[in-house]
N, C-alpha and C positions, 0 to 999 in steps of 0.2 A: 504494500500500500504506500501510495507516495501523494503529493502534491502536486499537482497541474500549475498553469502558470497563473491562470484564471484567477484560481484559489489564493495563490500568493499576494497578486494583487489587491485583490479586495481586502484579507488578509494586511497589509502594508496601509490603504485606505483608512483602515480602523485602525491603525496605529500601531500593530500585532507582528511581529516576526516569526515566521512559524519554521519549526526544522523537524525531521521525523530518523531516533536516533536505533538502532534495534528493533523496529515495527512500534514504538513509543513515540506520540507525537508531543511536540515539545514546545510552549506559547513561549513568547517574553515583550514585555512591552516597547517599542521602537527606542533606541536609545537617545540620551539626553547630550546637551551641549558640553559638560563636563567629560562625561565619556567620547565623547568625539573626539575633543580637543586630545585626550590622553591619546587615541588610536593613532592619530594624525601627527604628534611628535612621535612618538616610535616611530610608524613609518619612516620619516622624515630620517632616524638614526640608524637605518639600517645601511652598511656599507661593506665591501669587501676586508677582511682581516688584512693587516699590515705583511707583504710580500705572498698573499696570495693570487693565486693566477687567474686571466681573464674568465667568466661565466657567461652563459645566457640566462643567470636568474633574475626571474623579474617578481614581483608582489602587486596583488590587487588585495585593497578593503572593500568589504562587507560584498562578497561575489558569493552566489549559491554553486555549493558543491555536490553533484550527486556521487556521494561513497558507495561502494558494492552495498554497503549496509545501512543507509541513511541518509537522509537530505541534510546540511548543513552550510552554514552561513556566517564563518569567522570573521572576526573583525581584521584580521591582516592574513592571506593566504602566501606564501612564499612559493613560487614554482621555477624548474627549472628549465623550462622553452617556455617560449612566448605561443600561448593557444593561437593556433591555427584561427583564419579568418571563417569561418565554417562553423566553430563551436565557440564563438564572441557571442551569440544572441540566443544562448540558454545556460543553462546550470551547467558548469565547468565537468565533465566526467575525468581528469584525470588529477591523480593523487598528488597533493600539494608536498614539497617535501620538507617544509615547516609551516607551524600554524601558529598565531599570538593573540589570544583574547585578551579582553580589558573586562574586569569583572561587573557587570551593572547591580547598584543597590537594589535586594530583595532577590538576586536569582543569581547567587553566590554558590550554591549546590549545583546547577547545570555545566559552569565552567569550572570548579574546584574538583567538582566529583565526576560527574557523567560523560565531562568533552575529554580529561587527559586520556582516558582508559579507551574510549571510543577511538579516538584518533589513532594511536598506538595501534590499535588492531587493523584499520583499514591502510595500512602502512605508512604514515605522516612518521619522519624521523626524529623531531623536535618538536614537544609543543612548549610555548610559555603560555604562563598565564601571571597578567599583572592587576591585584586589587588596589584602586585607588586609595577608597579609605582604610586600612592597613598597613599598605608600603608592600606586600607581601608578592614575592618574586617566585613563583613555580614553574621550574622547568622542568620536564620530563622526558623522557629517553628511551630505549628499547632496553638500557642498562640502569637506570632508574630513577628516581626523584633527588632533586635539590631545592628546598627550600630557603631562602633569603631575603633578607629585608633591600628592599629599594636604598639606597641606587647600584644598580649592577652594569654590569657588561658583560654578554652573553656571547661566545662562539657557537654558533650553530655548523651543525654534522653535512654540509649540502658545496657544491662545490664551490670555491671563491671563499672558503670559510666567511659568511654571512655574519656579521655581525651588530647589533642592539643594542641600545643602551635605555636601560628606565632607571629615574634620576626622580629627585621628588624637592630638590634646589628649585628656587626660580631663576634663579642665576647661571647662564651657562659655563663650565668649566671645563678644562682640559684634562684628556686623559691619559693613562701609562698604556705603553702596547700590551697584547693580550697577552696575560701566566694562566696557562688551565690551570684550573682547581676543581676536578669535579666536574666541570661543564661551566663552572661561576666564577668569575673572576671582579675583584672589585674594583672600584674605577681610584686615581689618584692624580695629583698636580702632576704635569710634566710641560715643555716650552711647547709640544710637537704635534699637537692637533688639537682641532675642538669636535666637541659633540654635541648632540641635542639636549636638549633638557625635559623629559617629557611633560612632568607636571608645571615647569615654566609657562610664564608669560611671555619670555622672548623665547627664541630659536638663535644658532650660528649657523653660518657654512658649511653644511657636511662636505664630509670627503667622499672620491666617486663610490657609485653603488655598482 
């Protein structure tokens, strides 16, 4: 059982996101200007790792995904070719190879609990998940959880080592190149690049993606 586009629509009309996760259909109400603003500096800080090699990965917000196992509709999809002109004017069928939700108040169980484990099974290789009011930084793996309090900077497993930063400063600061730790590394002063700020007011110049 799935959703037609029909359904989506009207669906979106009334304010309503609807995703269908395991044969489990799943409401949440259209997200708010705080949450945007949060999805929209991530994006913005996503960039290739310091001497990693050229990629065709590109990222689309809030794109419906049809998984082998469920509809869904992440606030940042990461993929690694640019979909084909052909499959631009419906629900993306292929598997994003990271996923970053922004948690919206009151439906903190659907991205905490139901999206990491869901993802993970329909092959996504990273998912984060970032709650605003918390700080609280979930990243997941095929190798397992890290939990962290914001501001992070995250290496993701996809080619171009992809990198992230959620920040809860409103001040933009510069960062140390990446030390894995885990999957998390934390962000420090250094002369030699700047980053986003997610929960900021301003933005800098990212570096290329």
């Amino acid at each position: 059982m799935g959703f037609d586009a029909k359904t989506l629509a009207a669906a979106a009309e009334l304010g309503v996101r609807l995703e269908m996760v395991d044969g489990l259909a799943i409401w949440e109400a259209q997200p708010v200007y705080r949450h945007q603003k949060a999805v929209e500096r991530i994006a913005q800080s996503i960039r290739r790792g310091p001497g990693a090699p050229e990629s065709t990965c590109t990222h689309a917000l809030e794109v419906y995904v049809q998984f082998p196992a469920g509809l869904k509709r992440p606030d940042i999809s990461i993929f690694c070719r640019e979909p084909a002109d052909s499959e631009q004017d419906a629900a993306l069928t292929m598997v994003p190879e990271a996923v970053i939700e922004v948690v919206s108040r009151g439906f903190e169980a659907k991205d905490l609990e139901l999206g990491p484990s869901f993802y993970l099974s329909q092959g996504v290789k990273d998912v984060v998940v970032f709650d605003p009011a918390t700080l609280l930084v979930l990243h997941v793996t095929p190798g397992g959880a890290v939990r962290k309090p914001a501001p992070q900077t995250l290496e993701l497993r996809l080619p171009g080592r992809r990198r992230l930063t959620l920040q809860r400063n409103t001040v933009p600061t510069e960062t140390d190149p990446v030390r894995p730790s885990g999957g998390v590394v934390h962000t420090g002063r250094s002369p030699m690049r700047r980053v986003v700020r997610v929960m900021g007011a301003r933005r800098s110049t990212a570096g290329r993606r």
